[in-house]
C-alpha positions in Angstrom: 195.2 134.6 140.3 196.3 131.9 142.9 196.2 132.4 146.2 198.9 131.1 148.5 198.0 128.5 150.7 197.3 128.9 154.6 196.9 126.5 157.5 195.2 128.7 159.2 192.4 129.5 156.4 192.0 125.4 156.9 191.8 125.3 160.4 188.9 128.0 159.9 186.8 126.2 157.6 186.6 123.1 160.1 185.8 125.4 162.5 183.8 127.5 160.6 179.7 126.9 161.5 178.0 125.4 158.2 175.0 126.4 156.6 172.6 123.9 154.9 173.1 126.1 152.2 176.6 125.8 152.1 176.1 122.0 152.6 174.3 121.6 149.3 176.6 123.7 147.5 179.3 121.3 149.1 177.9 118.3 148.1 177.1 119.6 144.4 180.9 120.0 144.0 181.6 116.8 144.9 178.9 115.7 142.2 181.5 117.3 139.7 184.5 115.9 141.1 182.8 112.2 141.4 181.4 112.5 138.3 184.7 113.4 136.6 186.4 110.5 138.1 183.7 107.6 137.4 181.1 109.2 134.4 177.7 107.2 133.8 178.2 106.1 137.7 173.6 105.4 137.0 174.6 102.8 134.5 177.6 101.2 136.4 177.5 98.0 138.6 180.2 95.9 140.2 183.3 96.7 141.1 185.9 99.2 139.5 190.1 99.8 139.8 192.0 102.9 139.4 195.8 103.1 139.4 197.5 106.5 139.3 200.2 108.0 138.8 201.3 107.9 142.8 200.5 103.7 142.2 198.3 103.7 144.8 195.0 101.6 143.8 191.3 103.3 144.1 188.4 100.6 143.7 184.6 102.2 142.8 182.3 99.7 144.3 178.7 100.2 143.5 176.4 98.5 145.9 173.0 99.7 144.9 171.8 101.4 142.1 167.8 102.9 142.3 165.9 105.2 139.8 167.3 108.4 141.1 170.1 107.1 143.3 173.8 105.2 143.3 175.4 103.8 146.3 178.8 103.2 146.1 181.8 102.8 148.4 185.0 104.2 147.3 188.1 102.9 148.9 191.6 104.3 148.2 194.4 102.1 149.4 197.4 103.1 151.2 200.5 101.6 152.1 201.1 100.9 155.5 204.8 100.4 157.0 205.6 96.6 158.0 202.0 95.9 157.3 199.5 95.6 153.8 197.9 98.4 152.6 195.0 99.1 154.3 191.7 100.4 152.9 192.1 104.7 154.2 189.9 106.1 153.2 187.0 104.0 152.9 183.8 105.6 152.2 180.7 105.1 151.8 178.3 107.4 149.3 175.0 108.0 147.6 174.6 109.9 144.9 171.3 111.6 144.1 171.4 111.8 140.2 168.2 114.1 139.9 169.4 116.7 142.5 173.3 116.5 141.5 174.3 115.9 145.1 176.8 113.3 146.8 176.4 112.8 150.7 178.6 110.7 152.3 176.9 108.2 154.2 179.9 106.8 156.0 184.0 107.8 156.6 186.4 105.5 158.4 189.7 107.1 157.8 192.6 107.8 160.0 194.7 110.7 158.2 192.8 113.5 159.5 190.3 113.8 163.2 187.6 115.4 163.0 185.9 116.0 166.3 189.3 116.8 168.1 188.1 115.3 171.8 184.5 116.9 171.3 181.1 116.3 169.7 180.0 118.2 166.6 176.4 118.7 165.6 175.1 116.3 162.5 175.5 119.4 160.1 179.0 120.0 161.4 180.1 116.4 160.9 178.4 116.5 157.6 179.9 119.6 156.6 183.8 118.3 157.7 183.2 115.0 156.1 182.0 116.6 152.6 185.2 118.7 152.9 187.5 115.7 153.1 185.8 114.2 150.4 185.9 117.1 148.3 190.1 117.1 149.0 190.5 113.4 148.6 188.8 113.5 144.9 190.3 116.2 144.5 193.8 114.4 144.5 192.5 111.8 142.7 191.7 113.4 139.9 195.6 115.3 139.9 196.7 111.8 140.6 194.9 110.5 137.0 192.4 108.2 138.6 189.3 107.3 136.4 187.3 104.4 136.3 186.8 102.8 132.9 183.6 102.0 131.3 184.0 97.9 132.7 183.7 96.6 136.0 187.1 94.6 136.7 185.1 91.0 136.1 184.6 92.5 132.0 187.7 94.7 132.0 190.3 92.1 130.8 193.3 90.3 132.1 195.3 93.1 133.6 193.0 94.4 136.1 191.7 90.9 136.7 195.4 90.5 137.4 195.6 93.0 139.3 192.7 92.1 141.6 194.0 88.9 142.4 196.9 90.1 143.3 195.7 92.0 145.3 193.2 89.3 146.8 196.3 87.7 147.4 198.2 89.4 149.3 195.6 90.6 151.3 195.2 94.0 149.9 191.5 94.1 148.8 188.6 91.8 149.5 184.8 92.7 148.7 183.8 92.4 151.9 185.9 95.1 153.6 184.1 97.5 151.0 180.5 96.3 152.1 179.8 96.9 155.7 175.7 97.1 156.8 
């Protein structure tokens, strides 16, 4: 049975006081999710392109991989009016393979504040940052992003194409995907 939606069931979550527990359960969700839009992420490296079916671009970039860990940035692109699209979301992630957890390690985004004039607690922040992340792959996945088995450099001429393009016109360069 679905159940209809409600703002205010929302607005209670994000206000709602986290658990750790809840946290982990959080993050192992997003495992799924992230694992159902780029499979094998432990044997992946370099840079990957999704279009969906809203033809808005996703890129996968994986910036370290360890013996139990990935860290990858994830960048969806959106357009901008009067201006390029600009990397919103852009985050940054590690994946914990053994433990089937994905924290986010770092969120610059603009469609949705967080701390609303006041400063949250580090469980809090984690907690509302894990939801948006859960929501954003979310729509990825209904939008028919996935990440092929080749990073763009292997994958052939059209997303090759695609990322020159987009190099091109300003709408994607490696470095806005690795900040230290």
């Amino acid at each position: 049975m679905s159940h209809p939606r409600q703002p205010w069931a929302i607005a209670n979550i994000l206000s709602a006081r986290p658990t750790v527990g809840a946290l982990m359960d959080l993050c192992e969700e997003n495992f799924t999710r992230l694992n159902r839009l780029a499979p094998d992420l432990r044997s992946r490296v370099g840079v990957y392109a999704s279009e969906g079916c809203d033809g808005l671009s996703l890129y996968l970039t994986i910036e370290e991989q360890a013996r139990f860990t990935t860290t990858l940035r994830l960048t969806h692109l959106f357009p901008t009016p009067g201006m390029a699209p600009a990397p919103d979301p852009d985050a940054r992630l590690r994946v914990y393979h053994d433990a089937r957890q994905v924290e986010m390690l770092d969120l610059h985004q603009t469609i949705l504040s967080f701390r609303q004039g006041r400063r949250l607690s580090v469980l809090a922040e984690k907690w509302q940052a894990s939801l948006f992340l859960g929501h954003w792959l979310t729509y990825c996945l209904q939008q028919g992003h996935a990440f092929g088995i080749l990073p763009l450099e292997q994958a052939g001429p059209w997303p090759i194409e695609r990322m020159d393009a987009d190099l091109e016109q300003g709408l994607y360069h490696p470095a806005l995907t690795i900040r230290s």
